[in-house]
Backbone as CSV, one residue per row, in Angstrom:
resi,resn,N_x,N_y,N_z,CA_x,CA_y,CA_z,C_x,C_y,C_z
1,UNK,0.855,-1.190,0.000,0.000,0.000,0.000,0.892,1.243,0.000
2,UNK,0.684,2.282,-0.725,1.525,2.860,-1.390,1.222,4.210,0.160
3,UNK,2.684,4.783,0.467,2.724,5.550,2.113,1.845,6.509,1.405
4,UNK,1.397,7.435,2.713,0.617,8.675,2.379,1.735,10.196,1.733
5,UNK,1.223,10.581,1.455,2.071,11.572,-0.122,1.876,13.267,0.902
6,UNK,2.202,13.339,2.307,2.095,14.315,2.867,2.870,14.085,4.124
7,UNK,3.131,15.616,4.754,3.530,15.158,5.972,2.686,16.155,7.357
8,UNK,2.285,16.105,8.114,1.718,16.832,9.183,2.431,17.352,9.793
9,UNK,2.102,19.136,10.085,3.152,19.294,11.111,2.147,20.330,12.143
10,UNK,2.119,19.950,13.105,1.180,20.908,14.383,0.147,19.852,14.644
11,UNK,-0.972,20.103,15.558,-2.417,19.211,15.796,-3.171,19.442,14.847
12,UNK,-3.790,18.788,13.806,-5.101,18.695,13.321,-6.126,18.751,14.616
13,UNK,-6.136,18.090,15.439,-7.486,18.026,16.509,-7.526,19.329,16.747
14,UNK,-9.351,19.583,16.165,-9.847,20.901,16.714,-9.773,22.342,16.065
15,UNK,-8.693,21.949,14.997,-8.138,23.251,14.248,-9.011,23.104,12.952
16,UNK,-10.172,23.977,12.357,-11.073,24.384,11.278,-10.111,24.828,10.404
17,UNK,-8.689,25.371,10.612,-8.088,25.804,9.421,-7.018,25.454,9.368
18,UNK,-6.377,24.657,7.926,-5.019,24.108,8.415,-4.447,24.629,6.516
19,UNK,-2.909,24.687,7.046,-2.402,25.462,5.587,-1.644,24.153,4.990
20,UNK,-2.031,24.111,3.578,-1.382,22.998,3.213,-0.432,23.466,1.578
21,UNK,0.329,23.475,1.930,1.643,23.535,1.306,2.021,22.678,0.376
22,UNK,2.427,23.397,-0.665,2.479,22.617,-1.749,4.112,22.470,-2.532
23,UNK,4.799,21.666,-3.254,5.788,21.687,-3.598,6.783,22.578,-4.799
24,UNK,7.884,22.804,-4.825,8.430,23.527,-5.570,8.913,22.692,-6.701
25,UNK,9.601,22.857,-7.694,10.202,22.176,-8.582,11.604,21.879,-7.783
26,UNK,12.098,20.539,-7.760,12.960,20.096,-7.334,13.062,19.325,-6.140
27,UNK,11.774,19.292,-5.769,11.537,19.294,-3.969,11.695,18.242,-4.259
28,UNK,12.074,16.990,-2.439,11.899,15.700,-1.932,11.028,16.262,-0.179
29,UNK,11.881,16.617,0.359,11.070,17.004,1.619,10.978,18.722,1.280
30,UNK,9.638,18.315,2.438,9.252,20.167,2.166,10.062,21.293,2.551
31,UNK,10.422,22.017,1.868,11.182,23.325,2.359,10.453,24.175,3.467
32,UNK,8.856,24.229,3.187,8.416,24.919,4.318,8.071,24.293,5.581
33,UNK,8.970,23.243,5.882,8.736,23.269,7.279,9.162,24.657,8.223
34,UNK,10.779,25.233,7.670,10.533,26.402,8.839,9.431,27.185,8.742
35,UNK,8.545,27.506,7.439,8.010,28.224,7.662,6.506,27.743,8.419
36,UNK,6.086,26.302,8.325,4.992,25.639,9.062,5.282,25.922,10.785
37,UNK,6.724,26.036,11.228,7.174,26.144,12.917,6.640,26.984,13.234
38,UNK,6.550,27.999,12.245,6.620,29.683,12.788,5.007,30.553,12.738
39,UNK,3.976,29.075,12.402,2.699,29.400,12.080,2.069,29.427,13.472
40,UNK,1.497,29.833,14.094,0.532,29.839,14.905,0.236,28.761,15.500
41,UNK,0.277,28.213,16.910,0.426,26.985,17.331,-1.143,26.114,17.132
42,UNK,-2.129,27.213,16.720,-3.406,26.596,16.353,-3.754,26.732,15.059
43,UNK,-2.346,26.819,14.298,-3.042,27.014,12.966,-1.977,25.578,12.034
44,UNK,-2.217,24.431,11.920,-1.313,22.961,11.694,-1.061,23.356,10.434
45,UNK,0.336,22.761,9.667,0.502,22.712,8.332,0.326,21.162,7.999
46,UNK,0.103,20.848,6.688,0.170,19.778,6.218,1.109,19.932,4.751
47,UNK,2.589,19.236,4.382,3.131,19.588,3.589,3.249,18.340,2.417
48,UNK,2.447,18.464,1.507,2.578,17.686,-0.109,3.817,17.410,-1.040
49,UNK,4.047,15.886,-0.710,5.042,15.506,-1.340,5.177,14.751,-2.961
50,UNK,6.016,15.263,-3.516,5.756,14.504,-5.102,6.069,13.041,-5.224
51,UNK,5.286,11.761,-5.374,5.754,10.704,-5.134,7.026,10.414,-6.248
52,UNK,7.430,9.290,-6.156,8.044,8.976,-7.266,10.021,9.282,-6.484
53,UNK,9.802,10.270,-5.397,11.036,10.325,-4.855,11.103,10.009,-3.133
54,UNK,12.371,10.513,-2.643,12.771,10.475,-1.225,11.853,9.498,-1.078
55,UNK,11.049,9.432,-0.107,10.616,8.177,1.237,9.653,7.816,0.090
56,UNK,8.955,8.559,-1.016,7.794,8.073,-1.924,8.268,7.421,-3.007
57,UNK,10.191,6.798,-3.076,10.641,6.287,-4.102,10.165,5.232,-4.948
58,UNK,9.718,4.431,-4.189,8.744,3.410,-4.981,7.333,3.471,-5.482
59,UNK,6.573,4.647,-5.151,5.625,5.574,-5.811,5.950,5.705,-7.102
60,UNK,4.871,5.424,-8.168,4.497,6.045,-8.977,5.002,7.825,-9.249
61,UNK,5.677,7.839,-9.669,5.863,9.613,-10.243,4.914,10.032,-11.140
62,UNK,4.262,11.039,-10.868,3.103,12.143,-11.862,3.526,12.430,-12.912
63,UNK,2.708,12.431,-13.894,3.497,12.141,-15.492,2.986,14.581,-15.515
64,UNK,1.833,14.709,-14.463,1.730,16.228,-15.051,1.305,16.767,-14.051
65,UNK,0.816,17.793,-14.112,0.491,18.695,-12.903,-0.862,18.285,-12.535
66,UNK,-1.887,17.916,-13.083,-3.167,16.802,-12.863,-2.370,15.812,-11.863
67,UNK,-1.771,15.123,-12.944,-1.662,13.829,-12.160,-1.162,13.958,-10.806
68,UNK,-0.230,14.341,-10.266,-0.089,15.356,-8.644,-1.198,15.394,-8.145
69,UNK,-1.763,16.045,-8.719,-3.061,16.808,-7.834,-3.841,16.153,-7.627
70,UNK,-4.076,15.371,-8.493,-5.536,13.648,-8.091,-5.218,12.890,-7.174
71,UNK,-4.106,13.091,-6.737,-3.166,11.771,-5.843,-3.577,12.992,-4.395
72,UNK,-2.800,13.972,-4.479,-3.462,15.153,-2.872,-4.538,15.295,-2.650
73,UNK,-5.524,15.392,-3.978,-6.783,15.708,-3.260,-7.429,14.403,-2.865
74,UNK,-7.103,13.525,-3.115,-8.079,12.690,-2.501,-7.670,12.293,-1.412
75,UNK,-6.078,12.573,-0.698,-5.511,12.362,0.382,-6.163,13.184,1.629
76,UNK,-5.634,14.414,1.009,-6.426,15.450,1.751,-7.547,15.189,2.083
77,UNK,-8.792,15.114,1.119,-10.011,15.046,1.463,-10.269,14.090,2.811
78,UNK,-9.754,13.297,2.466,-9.658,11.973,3.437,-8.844,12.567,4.830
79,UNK,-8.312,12.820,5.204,-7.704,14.013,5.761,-8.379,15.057,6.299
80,UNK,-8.747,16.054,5.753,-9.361,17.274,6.401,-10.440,17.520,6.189
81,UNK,-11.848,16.307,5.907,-12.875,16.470,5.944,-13.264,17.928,6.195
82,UNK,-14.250,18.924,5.141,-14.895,19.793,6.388,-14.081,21.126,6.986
83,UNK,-12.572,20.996,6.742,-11.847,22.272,6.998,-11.595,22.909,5.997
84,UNK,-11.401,24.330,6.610,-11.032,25.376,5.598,-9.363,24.938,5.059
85,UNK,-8.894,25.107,4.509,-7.918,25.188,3.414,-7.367,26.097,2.984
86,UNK,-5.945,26.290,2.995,-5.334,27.341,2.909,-3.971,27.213,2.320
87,UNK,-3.557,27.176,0.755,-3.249,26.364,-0.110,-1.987,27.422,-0.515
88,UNK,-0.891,27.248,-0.024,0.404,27.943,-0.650,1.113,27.275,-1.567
89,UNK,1.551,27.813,-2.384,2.513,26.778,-3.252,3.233,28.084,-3.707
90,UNK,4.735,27.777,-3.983,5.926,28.239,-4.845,6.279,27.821,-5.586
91,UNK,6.442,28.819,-6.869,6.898,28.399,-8.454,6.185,27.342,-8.857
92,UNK,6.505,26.150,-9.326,5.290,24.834,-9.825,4.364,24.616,-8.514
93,UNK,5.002,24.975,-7.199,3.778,24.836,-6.446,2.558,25.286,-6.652
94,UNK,2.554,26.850,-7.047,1.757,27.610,-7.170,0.590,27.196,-8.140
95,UNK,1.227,26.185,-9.251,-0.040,25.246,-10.072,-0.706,24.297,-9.903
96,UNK,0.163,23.372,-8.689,-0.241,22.890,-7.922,-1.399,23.065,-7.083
97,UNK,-0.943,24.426,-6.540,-2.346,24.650,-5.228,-3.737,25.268,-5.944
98,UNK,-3.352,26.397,-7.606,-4.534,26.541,-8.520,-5.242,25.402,-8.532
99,UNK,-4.534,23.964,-9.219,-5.423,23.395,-10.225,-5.846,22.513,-8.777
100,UNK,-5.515,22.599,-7.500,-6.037,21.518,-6.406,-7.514,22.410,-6.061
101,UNK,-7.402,23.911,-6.130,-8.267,24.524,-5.993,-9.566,24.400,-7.172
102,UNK,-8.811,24.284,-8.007,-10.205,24.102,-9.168,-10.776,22.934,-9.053
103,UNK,-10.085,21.519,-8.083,-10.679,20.337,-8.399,-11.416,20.491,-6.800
104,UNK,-11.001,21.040,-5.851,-11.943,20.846,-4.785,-13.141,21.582,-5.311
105,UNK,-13.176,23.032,-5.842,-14.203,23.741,-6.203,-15.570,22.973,-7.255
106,UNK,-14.449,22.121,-7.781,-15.681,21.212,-8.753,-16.275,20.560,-8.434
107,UNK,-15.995,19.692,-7.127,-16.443,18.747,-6.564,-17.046,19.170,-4.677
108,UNK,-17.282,19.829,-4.516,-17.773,20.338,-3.368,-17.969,19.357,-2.128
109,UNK,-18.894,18.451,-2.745,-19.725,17.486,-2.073,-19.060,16.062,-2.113
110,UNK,-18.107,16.261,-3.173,-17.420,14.722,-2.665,-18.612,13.427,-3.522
111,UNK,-17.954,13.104,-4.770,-18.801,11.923,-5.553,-18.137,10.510,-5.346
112,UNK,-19.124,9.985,-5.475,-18.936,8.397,-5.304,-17.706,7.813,-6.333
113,UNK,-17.193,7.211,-6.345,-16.469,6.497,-7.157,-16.732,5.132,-7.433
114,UNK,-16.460,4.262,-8.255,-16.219,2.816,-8.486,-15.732,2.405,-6.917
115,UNK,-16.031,1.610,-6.237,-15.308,0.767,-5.361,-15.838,1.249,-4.112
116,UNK,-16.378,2.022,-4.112,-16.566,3.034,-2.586,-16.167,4.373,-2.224
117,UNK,-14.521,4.712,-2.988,-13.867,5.445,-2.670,-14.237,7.224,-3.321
118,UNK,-13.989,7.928,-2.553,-14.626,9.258,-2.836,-13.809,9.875,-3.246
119,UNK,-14.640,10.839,-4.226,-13.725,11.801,-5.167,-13.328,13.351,-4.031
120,UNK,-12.664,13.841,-4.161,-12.230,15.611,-3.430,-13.262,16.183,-3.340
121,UNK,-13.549,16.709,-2.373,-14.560,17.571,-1.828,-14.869,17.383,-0.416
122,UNK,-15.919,16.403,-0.378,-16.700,16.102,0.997,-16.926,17.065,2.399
123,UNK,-17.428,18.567,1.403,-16.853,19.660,2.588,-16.256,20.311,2.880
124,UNK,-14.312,19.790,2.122,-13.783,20.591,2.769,-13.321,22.117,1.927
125,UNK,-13.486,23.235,2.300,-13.144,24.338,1.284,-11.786,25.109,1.409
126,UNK,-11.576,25.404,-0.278,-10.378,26.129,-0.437,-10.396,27.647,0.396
127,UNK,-10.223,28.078,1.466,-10.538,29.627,2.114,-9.682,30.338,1.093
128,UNK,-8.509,30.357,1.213,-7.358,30.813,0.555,-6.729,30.211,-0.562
129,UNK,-5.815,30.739,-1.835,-5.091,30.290,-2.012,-3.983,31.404,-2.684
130,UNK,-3.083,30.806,-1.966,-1.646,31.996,-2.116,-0.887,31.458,-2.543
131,UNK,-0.665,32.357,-3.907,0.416,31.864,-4.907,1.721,32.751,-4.569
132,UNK,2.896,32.070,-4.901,4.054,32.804,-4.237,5.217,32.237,-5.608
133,UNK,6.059,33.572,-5.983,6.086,33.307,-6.922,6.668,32.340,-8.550
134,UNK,5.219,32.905,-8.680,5.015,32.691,-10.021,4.333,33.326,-11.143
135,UNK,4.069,32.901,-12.245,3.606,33.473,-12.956,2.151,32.603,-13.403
136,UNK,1.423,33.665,-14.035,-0.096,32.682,-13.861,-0.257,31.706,-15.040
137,UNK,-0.977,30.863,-14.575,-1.132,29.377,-15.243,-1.671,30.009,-17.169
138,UNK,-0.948,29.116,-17.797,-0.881,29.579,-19.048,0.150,30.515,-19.818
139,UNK,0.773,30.642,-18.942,2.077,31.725,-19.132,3.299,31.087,-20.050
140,UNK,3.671,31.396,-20.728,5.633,30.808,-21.348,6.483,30.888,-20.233
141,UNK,6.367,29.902,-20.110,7.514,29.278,-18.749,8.923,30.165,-18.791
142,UNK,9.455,30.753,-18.363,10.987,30.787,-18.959,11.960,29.947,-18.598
143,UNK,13.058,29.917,-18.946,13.929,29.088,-18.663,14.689,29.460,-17.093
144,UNK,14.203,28.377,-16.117,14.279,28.023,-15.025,15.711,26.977,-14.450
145,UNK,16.219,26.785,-15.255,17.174,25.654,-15.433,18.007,26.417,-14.239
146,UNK,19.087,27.605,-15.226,20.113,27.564,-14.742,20.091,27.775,-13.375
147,UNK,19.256,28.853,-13.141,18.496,29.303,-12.145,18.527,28.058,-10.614
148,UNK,17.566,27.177,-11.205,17.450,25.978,-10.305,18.418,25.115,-10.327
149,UNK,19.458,25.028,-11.192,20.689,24.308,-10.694,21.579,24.809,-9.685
150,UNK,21.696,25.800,-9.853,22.475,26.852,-8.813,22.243,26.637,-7.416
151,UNK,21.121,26.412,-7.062,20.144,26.667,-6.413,20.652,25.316,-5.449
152,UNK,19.866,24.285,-6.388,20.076,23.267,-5.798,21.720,23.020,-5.413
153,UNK,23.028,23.492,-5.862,24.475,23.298,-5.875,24.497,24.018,-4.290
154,UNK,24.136,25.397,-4.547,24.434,26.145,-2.931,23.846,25.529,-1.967
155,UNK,22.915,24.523,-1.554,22.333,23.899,-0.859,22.663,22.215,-0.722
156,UNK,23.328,21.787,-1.493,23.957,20.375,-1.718,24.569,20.191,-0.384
157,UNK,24.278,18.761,0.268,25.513,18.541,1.614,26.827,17.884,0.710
158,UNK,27.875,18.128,1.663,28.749,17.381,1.267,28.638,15.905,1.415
159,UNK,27.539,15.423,2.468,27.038,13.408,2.200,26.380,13.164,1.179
160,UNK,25.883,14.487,0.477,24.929,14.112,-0.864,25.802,12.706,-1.846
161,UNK,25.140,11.593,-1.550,25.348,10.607,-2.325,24.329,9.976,-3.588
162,UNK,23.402,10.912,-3.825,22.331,10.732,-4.696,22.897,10.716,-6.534
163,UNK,24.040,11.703,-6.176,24.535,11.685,-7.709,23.952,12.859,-8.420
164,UNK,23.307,12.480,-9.666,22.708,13.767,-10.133,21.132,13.457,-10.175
165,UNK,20.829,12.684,-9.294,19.166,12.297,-8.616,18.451,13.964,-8.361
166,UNK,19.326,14.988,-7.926,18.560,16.224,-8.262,18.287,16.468,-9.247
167,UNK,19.230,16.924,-10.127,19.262,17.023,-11.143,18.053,16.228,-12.335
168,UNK,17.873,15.385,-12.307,16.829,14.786,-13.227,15.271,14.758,-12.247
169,UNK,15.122,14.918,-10.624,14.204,15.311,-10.445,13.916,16.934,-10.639
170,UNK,14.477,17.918,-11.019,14.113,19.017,-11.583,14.158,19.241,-12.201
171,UNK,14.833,18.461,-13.255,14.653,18.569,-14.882,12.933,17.858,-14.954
172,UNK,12.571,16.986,-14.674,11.302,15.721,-14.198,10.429,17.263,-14.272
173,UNK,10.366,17.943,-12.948,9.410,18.905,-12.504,9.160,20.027,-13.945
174,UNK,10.523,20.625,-14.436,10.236,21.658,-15.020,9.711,20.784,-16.414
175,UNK,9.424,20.081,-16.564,8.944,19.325,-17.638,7.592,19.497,-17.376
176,UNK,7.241,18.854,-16.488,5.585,19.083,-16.159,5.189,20.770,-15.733
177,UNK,6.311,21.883,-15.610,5.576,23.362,-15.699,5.737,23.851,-17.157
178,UNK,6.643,23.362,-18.488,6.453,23.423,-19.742,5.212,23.066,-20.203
179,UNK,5.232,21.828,-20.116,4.014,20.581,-20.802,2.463,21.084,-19.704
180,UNK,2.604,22.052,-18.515,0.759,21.760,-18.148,0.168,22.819,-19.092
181,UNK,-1.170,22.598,-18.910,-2.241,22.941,-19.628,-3.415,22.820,-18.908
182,UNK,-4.054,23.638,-18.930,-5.258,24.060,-17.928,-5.897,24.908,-18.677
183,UNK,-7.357,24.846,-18.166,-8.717,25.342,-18.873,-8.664,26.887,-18.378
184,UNK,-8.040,27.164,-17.445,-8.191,28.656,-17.336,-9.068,28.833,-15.939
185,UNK,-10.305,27.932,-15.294,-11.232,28.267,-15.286,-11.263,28.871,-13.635
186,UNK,-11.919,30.351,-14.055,-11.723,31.190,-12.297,-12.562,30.263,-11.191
187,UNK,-11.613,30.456,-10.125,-11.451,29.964,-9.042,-12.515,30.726,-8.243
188,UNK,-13.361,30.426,-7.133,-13.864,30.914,-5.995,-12.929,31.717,-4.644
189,UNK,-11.981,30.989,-4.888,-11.449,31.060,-3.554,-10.695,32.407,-3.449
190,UNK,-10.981,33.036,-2.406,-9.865,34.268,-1.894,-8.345,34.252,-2.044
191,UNK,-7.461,35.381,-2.871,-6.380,35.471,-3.620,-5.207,36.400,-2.796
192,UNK,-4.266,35.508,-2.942,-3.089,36.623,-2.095,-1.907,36.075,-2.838
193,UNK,-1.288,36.918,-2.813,0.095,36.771,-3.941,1.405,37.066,-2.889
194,UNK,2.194,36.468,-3.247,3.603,36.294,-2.229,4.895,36.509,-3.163
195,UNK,5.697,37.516,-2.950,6.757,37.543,-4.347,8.058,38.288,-3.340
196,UNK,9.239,37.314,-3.841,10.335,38.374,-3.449,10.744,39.219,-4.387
197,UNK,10.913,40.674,-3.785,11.323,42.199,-4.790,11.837,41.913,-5.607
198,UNK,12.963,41.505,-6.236,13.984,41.336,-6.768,13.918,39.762,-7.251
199,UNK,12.408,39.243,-7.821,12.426,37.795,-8.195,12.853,38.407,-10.176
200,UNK,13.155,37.446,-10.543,13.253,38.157,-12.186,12.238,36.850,-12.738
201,UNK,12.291,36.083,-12.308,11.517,34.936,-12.943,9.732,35.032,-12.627
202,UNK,9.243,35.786,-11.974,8.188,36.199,-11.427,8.268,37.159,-10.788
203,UNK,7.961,38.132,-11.624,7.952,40.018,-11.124,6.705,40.312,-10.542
204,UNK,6.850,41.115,-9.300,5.737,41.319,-8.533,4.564,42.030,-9.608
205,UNK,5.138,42.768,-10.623,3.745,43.099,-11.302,3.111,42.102,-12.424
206,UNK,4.318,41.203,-12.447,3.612,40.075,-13.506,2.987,39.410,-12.788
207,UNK,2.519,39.124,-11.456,1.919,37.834,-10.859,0.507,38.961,-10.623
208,UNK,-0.192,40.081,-10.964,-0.877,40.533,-10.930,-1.831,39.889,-12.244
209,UNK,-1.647,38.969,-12.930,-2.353,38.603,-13.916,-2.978,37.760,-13.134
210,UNK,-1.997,36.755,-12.089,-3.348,35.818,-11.073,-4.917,36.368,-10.992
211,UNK,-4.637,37.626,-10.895,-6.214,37.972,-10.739,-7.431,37.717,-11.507
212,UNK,-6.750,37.229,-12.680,-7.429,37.002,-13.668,-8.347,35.505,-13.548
213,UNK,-7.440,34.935,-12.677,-8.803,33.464,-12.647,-8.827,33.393,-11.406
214,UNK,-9.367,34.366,-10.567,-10.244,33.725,-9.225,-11.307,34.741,-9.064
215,UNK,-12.911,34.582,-8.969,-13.431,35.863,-9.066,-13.661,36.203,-7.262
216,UNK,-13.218,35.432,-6.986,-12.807,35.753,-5.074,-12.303,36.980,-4.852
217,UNK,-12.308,37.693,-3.610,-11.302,38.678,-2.950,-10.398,38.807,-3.488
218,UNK,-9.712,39.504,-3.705,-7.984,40.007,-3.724,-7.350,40.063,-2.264
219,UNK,-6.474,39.488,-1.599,-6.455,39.933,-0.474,-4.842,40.633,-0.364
220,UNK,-4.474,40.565,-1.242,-3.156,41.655,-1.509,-1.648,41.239,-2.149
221,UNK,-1.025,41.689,-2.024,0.232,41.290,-2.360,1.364,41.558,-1.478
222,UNK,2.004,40.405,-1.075,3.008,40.903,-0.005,4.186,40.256,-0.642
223,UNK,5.300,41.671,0.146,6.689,41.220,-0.797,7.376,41.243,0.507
224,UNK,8.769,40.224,-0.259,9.557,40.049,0.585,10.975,40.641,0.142
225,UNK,12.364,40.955,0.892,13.242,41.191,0.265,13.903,39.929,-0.096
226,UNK,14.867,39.991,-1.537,14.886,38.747,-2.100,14.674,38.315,-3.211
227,UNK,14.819,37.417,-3.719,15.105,36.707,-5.528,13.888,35.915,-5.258
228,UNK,14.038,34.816,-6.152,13.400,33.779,-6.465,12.915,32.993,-4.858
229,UNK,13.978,33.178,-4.438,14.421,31.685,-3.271,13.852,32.469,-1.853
230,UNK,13.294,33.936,-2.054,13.148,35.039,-0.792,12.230,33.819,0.700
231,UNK,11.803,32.750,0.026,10.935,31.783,1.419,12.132,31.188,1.916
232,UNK,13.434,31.231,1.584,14.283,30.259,2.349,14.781,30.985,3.523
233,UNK,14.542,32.244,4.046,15.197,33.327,4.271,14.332,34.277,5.075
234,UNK,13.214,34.520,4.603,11.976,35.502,4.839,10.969,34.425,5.921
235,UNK,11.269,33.582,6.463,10.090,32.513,7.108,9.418,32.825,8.301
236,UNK,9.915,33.666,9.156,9.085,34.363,10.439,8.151,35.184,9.686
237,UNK,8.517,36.126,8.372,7.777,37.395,8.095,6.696,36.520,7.349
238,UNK,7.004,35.693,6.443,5.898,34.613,5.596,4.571,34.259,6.339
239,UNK,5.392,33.278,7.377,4.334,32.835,8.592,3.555,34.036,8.994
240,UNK,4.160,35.019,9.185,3.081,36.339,9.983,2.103,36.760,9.283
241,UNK,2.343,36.829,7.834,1.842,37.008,6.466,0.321,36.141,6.421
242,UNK,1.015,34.101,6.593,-0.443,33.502,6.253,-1.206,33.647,7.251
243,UNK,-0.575,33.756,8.872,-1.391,33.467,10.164,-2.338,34.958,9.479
244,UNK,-2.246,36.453,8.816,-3.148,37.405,8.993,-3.864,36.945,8.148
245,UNK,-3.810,36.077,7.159,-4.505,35.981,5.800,-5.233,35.003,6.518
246,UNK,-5.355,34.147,7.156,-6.133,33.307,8.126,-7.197,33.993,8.983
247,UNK,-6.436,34.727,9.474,-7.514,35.287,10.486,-8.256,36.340,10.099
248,UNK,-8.126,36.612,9.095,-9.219,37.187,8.407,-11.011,36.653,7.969
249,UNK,-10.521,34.863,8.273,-11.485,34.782,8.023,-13.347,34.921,9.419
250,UNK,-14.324,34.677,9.045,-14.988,35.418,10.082,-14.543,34.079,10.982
251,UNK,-14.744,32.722,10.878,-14.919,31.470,11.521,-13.251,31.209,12.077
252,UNK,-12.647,32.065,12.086,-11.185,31.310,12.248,-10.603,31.341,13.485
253,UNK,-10.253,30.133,14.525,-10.020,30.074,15.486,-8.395,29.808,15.766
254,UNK,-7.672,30.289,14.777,-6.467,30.696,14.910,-5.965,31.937,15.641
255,UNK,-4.914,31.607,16.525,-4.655,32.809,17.147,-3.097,33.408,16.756
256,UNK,-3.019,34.766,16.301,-2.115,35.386,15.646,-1.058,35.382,17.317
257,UNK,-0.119,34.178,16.925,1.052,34.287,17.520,2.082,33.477,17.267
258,UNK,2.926,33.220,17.516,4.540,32.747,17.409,3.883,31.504,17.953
């Protein structure tokens, strides 16, 4: 039986709103755990892993940005029956947490399947979803390569014995942010945009096109100082960021603290 494709971090018991985090291109474990520490001790993260690697090596790998997302939402659902949802993703995350948002939104109520098993929904709703950056779905990708090799090199341990196992899992990822394709279709859910100043690959005024598919709230744009990578760095100010975008809502029993 194939492990669960997430990891928990804080109590689910009792908490109506939990932020679930979505992956970057290149990822094995989630980068935002510091920023899940620094959330509100009543507000839990749950962080989405791409199978096919690290502990999910014998998983099936997602041939596209669908295929990801059919595998979380039905985890989730199963999972957070009934809670609000609060859906961050960076760079391919960010298509990630759209197109998870368009499939909970389609399915509200949760449909039967062949076998017993239920399709995404059953209740639980997207409150939020905060894209951080990127550029909006349908866009000409640019070339992300060199960018993300770098990336991944300054962060390499010296026990790294994987070889170039990064390397072809982010070549893997940026394949599926070339190749997706999506209907476009606006979202319900309330919109907040996350960008570091100085990103070149997603400019704080280019991620203003997001607005274009959610007919939800705007709930603003917050910048960080910083490139591309500004969440590795910026994670107390991030966290302070989703805990307000949370408690905004009327039902939210999160309490804005460390």
């Amino acid at each position: 039986m194939p492990e669960r494709s997430f990891v928990v971090q804080g109590r689910l018991e009792g908490a109506a709103d939990v932020v679930v985090f979505l992956p970057p291109a290149g990822s094995v474990t989630s980068p935002y755990l510091p920023i899940g520490s620094r959330l509100p001790a009543t507000l839990p993260a749950v962080h989405c892993e791409i199978p096919g690697r690290g502990r999910l090596v014998h998983d099936e790998a997602p041939a596209s940005v669908h295929g990801a997302v059919e595998r979380w939402a039905g985890e989730l659902a199963g999972l957070l029956p009934g809670r609000r949802l609060h859906l961050f993703g960076h760079s391919l995350g960010a298509l990630f947490a759209y197109e998870l948002t368009v499939l909970f939104e389609a399915r509200p109520d949760g449909e039967a399947r062949p076998g017993g098993r239920s399709r995404p929904g059953g209740g639980t709703e997207v409150a939020s979803l905060l894209v951080s950056g990127s550029r909006e779905p349908g866009s000409a990708p640019r070339s992300l390569v060199a960018h993300a090799f770098a990336a991944l090199r300054r962060e390499q341990r010296a026990t790294d014995r994987e070889g170039d196992a990064e390397g072809a899992r982010l070549l893997a990822d940026l394949r599926m942010r070339r190749e997706h394709r999506t209907a476009g279709r606006p979202v319900r859910a309330p919109l907040a945009l996350f960008c570091g100043r100085a990103d070149g690959f997603a400019r704080p005024e280019e991620m203003l096109e997001w607005k274009r598919f959610t007919g939800g709230p705007f709930l603003g744009m917050f910048t960080f100082g910083g490139g591309h990578d500004y969440h590795l760095s910026g994670r107390k100010e991030i966290a302070a960021a989703i805990g307000k975008i949370v408690n905004r809502h009327p039902h939210s029993n999160s309490a804005d603290q460390e």
